[in-house]
Structure formats: C-alpha cells, structure tokens
C-alpha positions in Angstrom: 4.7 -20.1 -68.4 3.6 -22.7 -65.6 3.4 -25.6 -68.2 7.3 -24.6 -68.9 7.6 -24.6 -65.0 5.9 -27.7 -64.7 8.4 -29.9 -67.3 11.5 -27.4 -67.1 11.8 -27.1 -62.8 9.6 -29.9 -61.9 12.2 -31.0 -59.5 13.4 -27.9 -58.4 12.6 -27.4 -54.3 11.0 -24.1 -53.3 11.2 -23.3 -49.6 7.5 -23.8 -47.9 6.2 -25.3 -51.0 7.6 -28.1 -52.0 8.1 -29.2 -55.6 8.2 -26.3 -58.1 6.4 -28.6 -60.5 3.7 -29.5 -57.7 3.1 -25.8 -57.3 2.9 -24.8 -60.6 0.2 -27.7 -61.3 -2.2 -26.4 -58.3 -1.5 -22.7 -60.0 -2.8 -23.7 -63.5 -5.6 -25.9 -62.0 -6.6 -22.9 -60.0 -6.3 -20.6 -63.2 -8.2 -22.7 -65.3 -10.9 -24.7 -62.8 -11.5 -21.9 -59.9 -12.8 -18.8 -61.5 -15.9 -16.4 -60.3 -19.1 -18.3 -61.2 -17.3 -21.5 -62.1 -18.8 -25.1 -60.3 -16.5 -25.9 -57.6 -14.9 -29.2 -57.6 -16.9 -31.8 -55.9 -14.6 -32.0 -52.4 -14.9 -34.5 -49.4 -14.8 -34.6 -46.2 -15.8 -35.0 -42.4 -17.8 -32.6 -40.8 -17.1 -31.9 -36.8 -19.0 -34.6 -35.5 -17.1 -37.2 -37.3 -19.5 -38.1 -40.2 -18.4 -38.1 -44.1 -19.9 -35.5 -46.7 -19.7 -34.4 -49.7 -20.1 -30.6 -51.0 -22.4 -31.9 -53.9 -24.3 -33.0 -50.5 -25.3 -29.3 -50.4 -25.9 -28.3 -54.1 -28.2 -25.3 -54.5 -28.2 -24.0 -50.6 -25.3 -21.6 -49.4 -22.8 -22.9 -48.1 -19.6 -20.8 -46.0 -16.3 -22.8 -46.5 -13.8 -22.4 -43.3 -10.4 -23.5 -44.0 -7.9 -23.7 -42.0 -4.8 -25.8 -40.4 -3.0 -26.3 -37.0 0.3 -27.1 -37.7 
C-alpha cells in the first residue's frame, strides 16, 4: 500500500508532513530497516560541545538517543 502511495500521491501535500510520497518513503524505510534487534543505520552528527561523531563511533557500548527539536 505505501509503494502505491509513493507512485500514485507522490505529489499530493499532507498538512504537517509534507509530500505524501516523502512520507510514505520514511514509513516503508521504517517498516523494513527499524525493527527490534535490527542494526541501526549508521547516523551523524555533532555532539554538544561542537565536535562531529558518528553512532558506529560507539558500536558495542549503550548508548541513550535524545531527540528532539525547537521549532
């Protein structure tokens, strides 16, 4: 059903989200990349003292992910 999304609607504006196909593309990826005991995907970023990391920087120690966004 999202792949029909993704070429049917692809255009198609949904309020707060944007694109309907850009929506439906993060949902599958989700679906088929973020499950329980799956390997993250390797993200980037800064940490709050300005320096660049990686999150395969930290493979094998725990690591507590805080996301959030000030609009």
């Amino acid at each position: 059903m999202l792949q029909a999304v993704q070429k049917q609607y692809a255009n198609v504006e949904i309020p707060f989200y944007g694109k309907a196909g850009d929506k439906a593309r993060r949902e599958l990826f989700e679906l088929q990349h973020l499950t329980v005991g799956a390997q993250v995907p390797d993200i980037q970023g800064v940490d709050l003292d300005g320096k660049a990391f990686k999150l395969s920087d930290y493979r094998g120690k725990v690591v507590f992910l805080d996301f959030w966004a000030h609009w």
